[in-house]
Biopython code that builds the backbone (N, CA, C, O; Angstrom):
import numpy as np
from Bio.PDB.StructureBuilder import StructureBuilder

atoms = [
    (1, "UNK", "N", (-17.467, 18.883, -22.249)),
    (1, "UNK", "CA", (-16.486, 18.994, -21.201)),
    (1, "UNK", "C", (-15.229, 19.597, -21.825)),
    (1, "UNK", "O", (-14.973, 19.462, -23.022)),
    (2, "UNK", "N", (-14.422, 20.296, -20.931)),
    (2, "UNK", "CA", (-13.526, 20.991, -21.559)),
    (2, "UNK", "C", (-12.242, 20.784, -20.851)),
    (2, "UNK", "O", (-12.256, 21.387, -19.778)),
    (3, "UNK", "N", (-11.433, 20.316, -21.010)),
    (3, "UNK", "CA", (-9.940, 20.204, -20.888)),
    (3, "UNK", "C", (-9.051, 21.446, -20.706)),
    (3, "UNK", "O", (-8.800, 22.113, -21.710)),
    (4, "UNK", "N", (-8.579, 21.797, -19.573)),
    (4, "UNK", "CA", (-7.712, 22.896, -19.687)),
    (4, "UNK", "C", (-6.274, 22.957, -18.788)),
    (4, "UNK", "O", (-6.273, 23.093, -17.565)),
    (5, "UNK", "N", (-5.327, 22.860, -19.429)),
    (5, "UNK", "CA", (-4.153, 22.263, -18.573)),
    (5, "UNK", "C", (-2.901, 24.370, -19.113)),
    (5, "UNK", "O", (-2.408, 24.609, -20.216)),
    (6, "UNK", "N", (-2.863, 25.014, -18.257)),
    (6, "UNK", "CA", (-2.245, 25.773, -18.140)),
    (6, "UNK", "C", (-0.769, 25.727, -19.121)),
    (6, "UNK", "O", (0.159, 24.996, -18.778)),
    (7, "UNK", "N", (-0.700, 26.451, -20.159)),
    (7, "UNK", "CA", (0.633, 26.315, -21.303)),
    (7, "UNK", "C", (-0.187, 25.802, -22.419)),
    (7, "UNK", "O", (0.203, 26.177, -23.525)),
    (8, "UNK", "N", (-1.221, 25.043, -22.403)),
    (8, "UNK", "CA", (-1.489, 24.190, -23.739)),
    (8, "UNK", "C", (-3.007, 24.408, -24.115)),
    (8, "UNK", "O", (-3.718, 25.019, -23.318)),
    (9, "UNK", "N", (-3.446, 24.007, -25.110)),
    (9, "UNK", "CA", (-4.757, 24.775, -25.628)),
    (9, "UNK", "C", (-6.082, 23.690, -24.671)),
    (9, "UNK", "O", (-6.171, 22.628, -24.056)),
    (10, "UNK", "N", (-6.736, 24.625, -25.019)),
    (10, "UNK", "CA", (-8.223, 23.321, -24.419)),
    (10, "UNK", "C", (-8.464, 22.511, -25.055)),
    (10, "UNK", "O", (-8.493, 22.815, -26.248)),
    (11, "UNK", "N", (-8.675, 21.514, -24.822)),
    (11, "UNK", "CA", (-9.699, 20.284, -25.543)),
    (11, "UNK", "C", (-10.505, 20.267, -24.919)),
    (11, "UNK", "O", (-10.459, 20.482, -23.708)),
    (12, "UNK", "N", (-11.987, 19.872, -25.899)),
    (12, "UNK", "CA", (-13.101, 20.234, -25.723)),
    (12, "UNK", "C", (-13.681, 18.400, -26.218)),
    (12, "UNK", "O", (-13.247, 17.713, -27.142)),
    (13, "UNK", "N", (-14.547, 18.128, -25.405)),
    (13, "UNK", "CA", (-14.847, 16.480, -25.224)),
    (13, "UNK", "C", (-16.347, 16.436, -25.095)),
    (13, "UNK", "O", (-16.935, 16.565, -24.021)),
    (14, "UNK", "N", (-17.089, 16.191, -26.589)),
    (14, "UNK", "CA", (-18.467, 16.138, -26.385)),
    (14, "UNK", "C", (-18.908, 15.091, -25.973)),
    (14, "UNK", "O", (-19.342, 14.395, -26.890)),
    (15, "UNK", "N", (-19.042, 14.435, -24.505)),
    (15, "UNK", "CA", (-19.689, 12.662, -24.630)),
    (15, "UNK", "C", (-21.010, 13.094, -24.681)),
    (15, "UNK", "O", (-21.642, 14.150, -24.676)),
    (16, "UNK", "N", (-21.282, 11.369, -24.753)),
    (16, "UNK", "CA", (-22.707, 10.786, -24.904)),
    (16, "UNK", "C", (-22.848, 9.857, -24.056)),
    (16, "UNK", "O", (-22.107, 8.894, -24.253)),
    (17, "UNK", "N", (-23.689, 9.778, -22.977)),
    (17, "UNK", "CA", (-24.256, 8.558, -22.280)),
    (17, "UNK", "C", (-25.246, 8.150, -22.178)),
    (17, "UNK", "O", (-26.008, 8.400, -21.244)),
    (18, "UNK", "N", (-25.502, 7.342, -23.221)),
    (18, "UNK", "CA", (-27.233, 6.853, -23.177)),
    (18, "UNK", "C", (-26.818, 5.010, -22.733)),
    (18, "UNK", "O", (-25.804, 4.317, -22.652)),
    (19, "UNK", "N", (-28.313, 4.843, -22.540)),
    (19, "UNK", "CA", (-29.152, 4.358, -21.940)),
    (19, "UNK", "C", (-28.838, 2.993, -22.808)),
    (19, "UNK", "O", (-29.229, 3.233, -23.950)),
    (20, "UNK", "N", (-28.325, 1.731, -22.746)),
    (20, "UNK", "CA", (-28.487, 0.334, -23.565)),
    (20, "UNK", "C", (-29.127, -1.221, -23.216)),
    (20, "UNK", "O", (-28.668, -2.351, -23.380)),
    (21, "UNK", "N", (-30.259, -0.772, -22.721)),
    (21, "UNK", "CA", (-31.040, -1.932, -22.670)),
    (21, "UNK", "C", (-31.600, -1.610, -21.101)),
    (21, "UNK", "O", (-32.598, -0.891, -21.037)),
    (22, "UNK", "N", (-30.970, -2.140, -19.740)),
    (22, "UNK", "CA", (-31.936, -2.216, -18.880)),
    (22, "UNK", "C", (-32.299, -0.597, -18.245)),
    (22, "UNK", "O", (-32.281, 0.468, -18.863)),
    (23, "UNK", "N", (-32.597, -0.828, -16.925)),
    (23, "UNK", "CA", (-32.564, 0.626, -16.047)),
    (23, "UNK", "C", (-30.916, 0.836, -15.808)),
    (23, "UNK", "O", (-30.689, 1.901, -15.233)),
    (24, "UNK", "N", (-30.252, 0.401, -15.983)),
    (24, "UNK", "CA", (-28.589, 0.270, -15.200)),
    (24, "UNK", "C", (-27.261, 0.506, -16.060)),
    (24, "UNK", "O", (-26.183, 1.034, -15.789)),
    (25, "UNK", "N", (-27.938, -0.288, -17.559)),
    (25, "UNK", "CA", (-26.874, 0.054, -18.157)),
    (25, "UNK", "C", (-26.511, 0.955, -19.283)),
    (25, "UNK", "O", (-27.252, 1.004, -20.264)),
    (26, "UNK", "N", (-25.571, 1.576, -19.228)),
    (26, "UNK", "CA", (-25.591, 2.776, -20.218)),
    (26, "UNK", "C", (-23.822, 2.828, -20.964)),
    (26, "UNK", "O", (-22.848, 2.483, -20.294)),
    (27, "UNK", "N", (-23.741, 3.164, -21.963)),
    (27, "UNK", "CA", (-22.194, 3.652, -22.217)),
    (27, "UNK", "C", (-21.759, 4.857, -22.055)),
    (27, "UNK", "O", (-22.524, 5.767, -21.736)),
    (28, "UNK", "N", (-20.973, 4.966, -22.176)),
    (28, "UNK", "CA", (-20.393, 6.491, -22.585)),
    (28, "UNK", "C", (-19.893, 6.815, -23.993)),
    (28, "UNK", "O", (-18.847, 6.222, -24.255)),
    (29, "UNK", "N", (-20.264, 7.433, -24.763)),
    (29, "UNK", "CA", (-19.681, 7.293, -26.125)),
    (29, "UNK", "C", (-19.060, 8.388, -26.566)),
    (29, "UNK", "O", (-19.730, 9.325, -27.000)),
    (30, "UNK", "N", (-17.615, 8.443, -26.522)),
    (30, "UNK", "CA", (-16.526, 9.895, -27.094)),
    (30, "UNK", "C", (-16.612, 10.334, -28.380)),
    (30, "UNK", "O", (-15.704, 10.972, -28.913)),
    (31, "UNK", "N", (-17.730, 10.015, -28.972)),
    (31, "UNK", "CA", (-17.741, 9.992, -30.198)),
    (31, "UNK", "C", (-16.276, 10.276, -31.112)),
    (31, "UNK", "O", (-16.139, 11.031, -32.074)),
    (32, "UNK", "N", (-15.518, 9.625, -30.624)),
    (32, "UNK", "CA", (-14.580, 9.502, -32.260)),
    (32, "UNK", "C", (-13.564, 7.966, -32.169)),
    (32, "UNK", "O", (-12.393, 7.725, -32.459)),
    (33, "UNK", "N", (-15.265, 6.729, -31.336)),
    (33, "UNK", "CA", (-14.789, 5.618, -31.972)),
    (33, "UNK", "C", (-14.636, 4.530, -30.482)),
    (33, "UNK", "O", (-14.761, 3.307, -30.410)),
    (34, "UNK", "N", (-14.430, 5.194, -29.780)),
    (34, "UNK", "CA", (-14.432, 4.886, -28.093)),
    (34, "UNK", "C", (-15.850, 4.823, -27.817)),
    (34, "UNK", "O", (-16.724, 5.530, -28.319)),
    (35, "UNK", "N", (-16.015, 3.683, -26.762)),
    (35, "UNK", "CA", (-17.140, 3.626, -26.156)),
    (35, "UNK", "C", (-17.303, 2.524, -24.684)),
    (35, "UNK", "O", (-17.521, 1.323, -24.530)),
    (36, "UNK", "N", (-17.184, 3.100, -24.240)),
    (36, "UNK", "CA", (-17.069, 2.657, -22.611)),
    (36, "UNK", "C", (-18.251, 1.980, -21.744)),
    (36, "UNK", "O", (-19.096, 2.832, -21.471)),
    (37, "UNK", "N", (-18.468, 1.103, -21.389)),
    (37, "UNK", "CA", (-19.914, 0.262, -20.840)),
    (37, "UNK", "C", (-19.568, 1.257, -19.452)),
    (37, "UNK", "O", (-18.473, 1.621, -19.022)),
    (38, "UNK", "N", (-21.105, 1.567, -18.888)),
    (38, "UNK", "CA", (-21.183, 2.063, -17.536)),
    (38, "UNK", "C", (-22.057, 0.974, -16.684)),
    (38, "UNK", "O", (-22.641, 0.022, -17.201)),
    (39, "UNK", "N", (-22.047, 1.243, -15.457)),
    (39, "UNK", "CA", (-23.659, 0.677, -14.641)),
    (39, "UNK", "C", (-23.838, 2.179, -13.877)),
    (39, "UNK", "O", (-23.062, 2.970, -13.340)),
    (40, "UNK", "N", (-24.874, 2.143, -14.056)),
    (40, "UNK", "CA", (-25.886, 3.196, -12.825)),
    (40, "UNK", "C", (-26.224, 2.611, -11.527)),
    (40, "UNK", "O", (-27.221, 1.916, -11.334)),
    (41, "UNK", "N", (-25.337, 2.928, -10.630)),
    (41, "UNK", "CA", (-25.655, 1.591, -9.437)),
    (41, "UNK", "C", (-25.631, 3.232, -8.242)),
    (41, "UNK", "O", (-24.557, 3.821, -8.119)),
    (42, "UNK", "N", (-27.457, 3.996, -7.160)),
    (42, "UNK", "CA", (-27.980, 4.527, -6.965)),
    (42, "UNK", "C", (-27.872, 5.509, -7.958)),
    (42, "UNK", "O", (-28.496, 5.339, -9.006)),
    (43, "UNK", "N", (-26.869, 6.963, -7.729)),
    (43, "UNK", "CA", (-26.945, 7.954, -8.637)),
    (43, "UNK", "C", (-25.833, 8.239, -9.279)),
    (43, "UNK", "O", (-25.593, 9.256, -9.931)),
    (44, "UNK", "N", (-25.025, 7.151, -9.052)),
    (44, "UNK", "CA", (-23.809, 7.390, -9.654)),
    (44, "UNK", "C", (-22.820, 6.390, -10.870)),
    (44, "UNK", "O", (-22.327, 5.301, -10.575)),
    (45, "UNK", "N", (-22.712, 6.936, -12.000)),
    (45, "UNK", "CA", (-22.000, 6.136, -13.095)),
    (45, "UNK", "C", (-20.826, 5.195, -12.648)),
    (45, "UNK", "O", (-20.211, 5.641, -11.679)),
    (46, "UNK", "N", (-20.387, 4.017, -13.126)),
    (46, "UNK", "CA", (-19.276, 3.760, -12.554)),
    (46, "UNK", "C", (-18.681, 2.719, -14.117)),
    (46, "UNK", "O", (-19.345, 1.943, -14.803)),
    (47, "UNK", "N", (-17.303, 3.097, -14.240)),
    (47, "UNK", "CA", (-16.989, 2.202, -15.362)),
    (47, "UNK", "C", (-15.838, 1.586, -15.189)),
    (47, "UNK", "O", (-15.127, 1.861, -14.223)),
    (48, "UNK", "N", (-15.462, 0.586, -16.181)),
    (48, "UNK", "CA", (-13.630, -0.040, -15.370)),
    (48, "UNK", "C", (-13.127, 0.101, -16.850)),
    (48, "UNK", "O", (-14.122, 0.248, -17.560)),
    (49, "UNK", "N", (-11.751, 0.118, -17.740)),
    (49, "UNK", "CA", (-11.443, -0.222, -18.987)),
    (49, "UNK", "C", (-9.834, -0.236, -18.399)),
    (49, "UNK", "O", (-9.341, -0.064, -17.285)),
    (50, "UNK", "N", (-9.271, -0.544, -19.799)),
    (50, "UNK", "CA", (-8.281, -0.856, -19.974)),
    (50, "UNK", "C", (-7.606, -0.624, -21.312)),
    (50, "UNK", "O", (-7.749, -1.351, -22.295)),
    (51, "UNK", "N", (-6.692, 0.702, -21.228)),
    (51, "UNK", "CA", (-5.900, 0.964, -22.248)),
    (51, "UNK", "C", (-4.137, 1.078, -22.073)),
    (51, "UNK", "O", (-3.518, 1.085, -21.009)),
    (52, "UNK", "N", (-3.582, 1.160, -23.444)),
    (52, "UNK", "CA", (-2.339, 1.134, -23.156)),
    (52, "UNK", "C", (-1.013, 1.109, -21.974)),
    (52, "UNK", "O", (-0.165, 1.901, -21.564)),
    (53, "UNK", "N", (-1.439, -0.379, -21.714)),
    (53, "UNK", "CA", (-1.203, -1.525, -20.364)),
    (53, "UNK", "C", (-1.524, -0.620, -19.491)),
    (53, "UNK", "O", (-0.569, -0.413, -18.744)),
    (54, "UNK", "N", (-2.840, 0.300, -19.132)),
    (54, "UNK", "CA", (-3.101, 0.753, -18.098)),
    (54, "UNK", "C", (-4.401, 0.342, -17.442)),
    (54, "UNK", "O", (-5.077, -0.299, -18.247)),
    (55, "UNK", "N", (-4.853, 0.447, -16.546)),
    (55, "UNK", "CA", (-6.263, 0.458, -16.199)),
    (55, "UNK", "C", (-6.471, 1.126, -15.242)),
    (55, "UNK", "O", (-5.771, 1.445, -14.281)),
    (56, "UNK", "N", (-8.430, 1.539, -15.807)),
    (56, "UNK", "CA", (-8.531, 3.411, -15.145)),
    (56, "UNK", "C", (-10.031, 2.490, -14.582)),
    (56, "UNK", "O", (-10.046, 1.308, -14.925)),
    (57, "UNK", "N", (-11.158, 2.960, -13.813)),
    (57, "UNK", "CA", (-11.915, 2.969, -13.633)),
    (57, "UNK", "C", (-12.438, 4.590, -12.535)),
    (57, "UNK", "O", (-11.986, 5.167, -11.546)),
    (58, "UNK", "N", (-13.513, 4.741, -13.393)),
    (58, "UNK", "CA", (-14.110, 6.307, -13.005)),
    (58, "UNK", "C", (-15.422, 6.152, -12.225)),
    (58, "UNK", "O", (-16.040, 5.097, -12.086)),
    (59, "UNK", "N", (-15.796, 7.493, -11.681)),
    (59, "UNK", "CA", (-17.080, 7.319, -11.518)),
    (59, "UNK", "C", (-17.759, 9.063, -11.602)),
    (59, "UNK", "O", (-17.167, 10.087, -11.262)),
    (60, "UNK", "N", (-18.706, 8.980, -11.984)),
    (60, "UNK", "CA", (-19.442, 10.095, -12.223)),
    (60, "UNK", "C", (-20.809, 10.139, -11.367)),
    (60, "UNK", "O", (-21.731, 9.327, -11.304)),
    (61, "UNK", "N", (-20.586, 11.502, -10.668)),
    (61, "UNK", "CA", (-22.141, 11.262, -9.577)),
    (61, "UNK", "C", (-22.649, 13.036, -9.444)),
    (61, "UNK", "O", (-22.024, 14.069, -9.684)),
    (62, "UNK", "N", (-23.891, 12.819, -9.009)),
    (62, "UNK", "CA", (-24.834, 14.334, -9.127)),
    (62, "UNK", "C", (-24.777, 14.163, -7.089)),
    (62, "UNK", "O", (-25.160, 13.404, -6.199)),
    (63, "UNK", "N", (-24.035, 15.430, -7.278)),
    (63, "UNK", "CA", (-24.391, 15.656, -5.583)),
    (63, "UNK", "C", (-24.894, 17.442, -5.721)),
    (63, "UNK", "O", (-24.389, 18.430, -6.253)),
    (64, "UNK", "N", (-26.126, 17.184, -4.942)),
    (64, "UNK", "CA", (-26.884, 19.116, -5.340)),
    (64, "UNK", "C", (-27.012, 18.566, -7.101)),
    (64, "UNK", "O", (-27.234, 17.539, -7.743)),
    (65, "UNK", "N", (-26.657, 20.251, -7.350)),
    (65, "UNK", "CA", (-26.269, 21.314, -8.373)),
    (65, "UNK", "C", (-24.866, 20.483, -9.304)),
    (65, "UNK", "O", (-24.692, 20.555, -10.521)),
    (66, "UNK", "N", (-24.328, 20.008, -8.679)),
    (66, "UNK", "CA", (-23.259, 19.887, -9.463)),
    (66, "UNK", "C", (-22.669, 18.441, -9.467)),
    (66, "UNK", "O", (-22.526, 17.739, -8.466)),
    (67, "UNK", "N", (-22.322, 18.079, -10.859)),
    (67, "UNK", "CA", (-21.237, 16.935, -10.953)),
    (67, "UNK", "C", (-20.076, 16.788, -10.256)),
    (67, "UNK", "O", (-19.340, 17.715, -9.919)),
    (68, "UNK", "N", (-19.861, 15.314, -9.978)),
    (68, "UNK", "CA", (-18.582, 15.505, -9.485)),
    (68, "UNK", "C", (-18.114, 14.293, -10.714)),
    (68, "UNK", "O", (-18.998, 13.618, -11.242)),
    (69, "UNK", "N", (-16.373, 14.071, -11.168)),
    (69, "UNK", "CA", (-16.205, 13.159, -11.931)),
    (69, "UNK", "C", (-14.174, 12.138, -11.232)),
    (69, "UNK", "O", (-12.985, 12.415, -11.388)),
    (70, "UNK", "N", (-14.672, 11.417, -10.775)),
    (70, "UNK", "CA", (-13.097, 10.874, -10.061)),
    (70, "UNK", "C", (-12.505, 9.714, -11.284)),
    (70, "UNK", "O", (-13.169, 9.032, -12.066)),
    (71, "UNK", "N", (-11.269, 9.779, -11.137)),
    (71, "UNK", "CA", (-10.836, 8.772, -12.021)),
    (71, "UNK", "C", (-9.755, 8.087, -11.417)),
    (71, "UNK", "O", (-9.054, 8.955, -10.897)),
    (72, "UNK", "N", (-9.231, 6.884, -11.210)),
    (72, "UNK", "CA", (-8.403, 5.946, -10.876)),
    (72, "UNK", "C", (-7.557, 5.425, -11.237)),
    (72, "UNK", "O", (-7.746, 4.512, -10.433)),
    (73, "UNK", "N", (-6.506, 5.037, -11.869)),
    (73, "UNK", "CA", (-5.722, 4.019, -12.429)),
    (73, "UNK", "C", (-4.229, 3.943, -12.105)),
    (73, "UNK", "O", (-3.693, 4.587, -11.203)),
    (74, "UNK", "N", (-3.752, 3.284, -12.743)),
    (74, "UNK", "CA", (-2.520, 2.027, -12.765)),
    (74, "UNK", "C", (-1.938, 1.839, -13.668)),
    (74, "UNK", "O", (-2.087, 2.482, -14.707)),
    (75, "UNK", "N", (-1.052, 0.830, -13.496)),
    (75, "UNK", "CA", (-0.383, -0.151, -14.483)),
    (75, "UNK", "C", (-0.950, -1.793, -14.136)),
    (75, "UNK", "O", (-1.307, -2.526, -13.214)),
    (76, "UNK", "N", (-0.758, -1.747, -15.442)),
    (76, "UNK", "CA", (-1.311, -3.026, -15.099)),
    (76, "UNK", "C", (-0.360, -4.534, -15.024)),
    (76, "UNK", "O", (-0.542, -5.688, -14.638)),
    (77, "UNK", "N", (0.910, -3.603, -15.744)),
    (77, "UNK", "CA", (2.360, -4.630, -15.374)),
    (77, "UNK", "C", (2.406, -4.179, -13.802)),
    (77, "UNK", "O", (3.552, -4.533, -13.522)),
    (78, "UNK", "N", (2.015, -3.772, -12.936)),
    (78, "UNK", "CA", (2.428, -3.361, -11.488)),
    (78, "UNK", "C", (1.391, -4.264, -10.730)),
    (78, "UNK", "O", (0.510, -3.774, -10.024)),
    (79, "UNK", "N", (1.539, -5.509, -10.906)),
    (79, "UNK", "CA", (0.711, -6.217, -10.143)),
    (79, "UNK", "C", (1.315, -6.976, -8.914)),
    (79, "UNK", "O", (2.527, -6.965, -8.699)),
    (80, "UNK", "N", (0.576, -7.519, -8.259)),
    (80, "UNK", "CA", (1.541, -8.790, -6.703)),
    (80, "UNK", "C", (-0.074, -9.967, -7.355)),
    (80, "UNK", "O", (-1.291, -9.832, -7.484)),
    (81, "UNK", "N", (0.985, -11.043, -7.586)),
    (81, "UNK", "CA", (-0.137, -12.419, -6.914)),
    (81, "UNK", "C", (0.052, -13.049, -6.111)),
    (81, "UNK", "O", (1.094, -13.697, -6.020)),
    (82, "UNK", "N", (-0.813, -13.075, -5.319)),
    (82, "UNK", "CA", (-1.016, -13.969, -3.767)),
    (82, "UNK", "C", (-2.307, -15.373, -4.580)),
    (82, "UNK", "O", (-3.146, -15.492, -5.473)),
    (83, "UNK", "N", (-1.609, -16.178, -3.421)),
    (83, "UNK", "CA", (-2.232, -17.572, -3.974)),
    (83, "UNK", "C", (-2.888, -18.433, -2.340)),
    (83, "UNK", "O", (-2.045, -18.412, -1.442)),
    (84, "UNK", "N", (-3.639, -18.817, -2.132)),
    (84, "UNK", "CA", (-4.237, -19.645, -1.296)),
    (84, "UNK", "C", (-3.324, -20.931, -1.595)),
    (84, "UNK", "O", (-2.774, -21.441, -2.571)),
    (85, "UNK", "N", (-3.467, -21.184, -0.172)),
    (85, "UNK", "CA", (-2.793, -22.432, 0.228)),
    (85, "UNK", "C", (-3.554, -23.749, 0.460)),
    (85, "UNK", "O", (-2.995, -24.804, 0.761)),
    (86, "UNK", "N", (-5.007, -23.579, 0.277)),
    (86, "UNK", "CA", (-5.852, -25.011, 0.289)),
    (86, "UNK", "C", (-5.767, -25.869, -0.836)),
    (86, "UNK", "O", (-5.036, -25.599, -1.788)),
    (87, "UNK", "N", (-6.360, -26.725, -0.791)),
    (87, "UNK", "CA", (-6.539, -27.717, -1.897)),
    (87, "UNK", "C", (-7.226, -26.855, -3.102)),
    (87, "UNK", "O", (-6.953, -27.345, -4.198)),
    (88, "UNK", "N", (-7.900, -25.905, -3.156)),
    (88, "UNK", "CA", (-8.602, -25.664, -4.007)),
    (88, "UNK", "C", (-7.765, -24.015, -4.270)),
    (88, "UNK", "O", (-8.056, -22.991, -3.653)),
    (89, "UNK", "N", (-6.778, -24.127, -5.257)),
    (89, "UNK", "CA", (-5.887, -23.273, -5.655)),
    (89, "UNK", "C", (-6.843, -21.919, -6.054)),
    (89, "UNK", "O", (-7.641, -21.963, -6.990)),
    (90, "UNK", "N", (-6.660, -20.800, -5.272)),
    (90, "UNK", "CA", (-7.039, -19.184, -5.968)),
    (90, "UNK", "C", (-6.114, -19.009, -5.904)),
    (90, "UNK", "O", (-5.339, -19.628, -5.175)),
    (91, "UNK", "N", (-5.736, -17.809, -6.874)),
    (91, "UNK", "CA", (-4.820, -16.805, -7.627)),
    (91, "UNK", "C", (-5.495, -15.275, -7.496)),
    (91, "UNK", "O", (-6.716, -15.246, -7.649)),
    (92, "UNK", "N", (-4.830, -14.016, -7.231)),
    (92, "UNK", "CA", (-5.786, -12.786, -6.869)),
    (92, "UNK", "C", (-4.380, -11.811, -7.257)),
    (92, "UNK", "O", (-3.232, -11.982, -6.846)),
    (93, "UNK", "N", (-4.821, -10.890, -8.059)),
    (93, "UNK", "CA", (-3.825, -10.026, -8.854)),
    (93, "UNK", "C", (-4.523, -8.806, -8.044)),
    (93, "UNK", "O", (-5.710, -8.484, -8.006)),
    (94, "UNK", "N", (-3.483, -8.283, -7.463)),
    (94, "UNK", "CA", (-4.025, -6.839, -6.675)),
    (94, "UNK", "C", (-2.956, -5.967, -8.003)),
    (94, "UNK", "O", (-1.941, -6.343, -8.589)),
    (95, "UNK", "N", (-3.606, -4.940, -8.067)),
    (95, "UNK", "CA", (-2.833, -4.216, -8.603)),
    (95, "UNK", "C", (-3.341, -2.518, -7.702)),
    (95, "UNK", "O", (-4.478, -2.102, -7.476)),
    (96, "UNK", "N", (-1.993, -1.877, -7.368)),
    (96, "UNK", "CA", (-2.067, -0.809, -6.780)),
    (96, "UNK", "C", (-2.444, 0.543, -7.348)),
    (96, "UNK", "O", (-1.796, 0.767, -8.370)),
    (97, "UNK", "N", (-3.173, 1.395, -7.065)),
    (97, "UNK", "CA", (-3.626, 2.395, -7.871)),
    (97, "UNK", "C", (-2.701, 3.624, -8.034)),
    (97, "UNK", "O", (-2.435, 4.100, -6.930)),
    (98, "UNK", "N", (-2.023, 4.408, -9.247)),
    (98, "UNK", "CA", (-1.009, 4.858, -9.292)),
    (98, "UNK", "C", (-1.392, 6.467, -8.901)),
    (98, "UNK", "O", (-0.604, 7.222, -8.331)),
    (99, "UNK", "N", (-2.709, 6.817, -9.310)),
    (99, "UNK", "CA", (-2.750, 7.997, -9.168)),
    (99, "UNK", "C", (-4.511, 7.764, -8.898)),
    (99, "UNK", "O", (-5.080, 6.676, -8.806)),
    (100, "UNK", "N", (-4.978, 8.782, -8.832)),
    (100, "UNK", "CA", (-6.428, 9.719, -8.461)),
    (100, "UNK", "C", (-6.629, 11.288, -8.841)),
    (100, "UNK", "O", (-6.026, 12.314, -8.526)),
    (101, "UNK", "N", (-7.418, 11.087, -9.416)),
    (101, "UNK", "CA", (-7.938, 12.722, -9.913)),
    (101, "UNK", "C", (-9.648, 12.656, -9.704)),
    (101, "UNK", "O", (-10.451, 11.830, -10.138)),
    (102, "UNK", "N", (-9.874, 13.983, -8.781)),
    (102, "UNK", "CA", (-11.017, 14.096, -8.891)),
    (102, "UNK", "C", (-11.511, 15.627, -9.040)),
    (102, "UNK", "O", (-11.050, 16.503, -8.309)),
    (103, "UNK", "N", (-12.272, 15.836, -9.821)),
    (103, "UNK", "CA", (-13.058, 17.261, -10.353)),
    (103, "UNK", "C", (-14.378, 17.511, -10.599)),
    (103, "UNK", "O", (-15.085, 16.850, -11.360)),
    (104, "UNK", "N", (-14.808, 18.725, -9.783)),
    (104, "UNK", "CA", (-16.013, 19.317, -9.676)),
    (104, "UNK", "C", (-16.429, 19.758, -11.099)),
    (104, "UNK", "O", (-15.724, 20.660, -11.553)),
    (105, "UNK", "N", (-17.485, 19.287, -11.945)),
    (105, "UNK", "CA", (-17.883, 19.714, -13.262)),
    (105, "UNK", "C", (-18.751, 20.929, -12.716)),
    (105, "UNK", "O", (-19.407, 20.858, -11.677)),
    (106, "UNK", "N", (-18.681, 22.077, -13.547)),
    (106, "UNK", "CA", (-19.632, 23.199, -13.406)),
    (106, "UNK", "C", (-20.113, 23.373, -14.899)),
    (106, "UNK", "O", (-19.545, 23.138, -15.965)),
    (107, "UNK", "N", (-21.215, 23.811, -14.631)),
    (107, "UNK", "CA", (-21.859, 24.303, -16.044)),
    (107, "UNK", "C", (-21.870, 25.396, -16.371)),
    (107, "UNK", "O", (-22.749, 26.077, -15.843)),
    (108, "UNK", "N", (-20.930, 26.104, -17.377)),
    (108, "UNK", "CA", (-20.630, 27.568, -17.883)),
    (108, "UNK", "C", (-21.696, 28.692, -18.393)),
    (108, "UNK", "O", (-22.228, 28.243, -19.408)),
    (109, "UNK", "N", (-22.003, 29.466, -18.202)),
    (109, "UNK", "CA", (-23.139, 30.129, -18.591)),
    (109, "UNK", "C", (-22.367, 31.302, -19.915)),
    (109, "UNK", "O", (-21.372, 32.005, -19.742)),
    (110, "UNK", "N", (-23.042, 31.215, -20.934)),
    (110, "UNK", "CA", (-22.859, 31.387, -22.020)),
    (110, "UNK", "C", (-22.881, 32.944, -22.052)),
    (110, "UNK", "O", (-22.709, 33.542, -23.115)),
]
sb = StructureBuilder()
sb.init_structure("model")
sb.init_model(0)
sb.init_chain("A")
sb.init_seg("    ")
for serial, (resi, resn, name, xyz) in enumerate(atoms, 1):
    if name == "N":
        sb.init_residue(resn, " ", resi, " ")
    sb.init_atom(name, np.array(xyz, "f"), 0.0, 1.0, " ", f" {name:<3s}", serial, name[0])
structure = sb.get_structure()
């Protein structure tokens, strides 16, 4: 995959997503040390993580011919807790999603 942001050079991002134990679960591996748990839930990847107080969760899916790849995230200091009022106390951290990016992967012909 290739990175290309207009003014600045490409980065170029070889993953790996294999397969770790059942039909469902797989990682993603960036090879330089990162490695991300997925599930395969019908045809589409889906992962959640959490880096530098952020949190992203993506998903990767085959529609036709072509990939599509969306990504999600936040802050994760940007939360609201709401609490139930019964005897039996819940707590529920919504946190709002700050942005969305989604992109059509094509495969380059050499």
């Amino acid at each position: 995959m290739v990175y290309h942001q207009a003014g600045t050079a490409d980065v170029v991002k070889d993953y790996v997503i294999k397969r770790t134990g059942t039909n469902w679960t797989f990682e993603l591996d960036e090879k330089d040390g990162i490695v991300i748990d997925m599930r395969l839930m019908g045809n589409v990847f889906y992962d959640f993580f959490e880096t530098a107080g952020m949190f992203f969760t993506s998903r990767l899916s085959k529609e036709k011919n072509d990939l599509f790849f969306e990504l999600m995230g936040g802050m994760k200091s940007d939360y609201r807790l709401t609490t139930t009022g019964s005897s039996e106390v819940t707590n529920v951290y919504s946190y709002p999603p700050a942005f969305v990016q989604r992109v059509q992967l094509k495969k380059l012909k050499k």
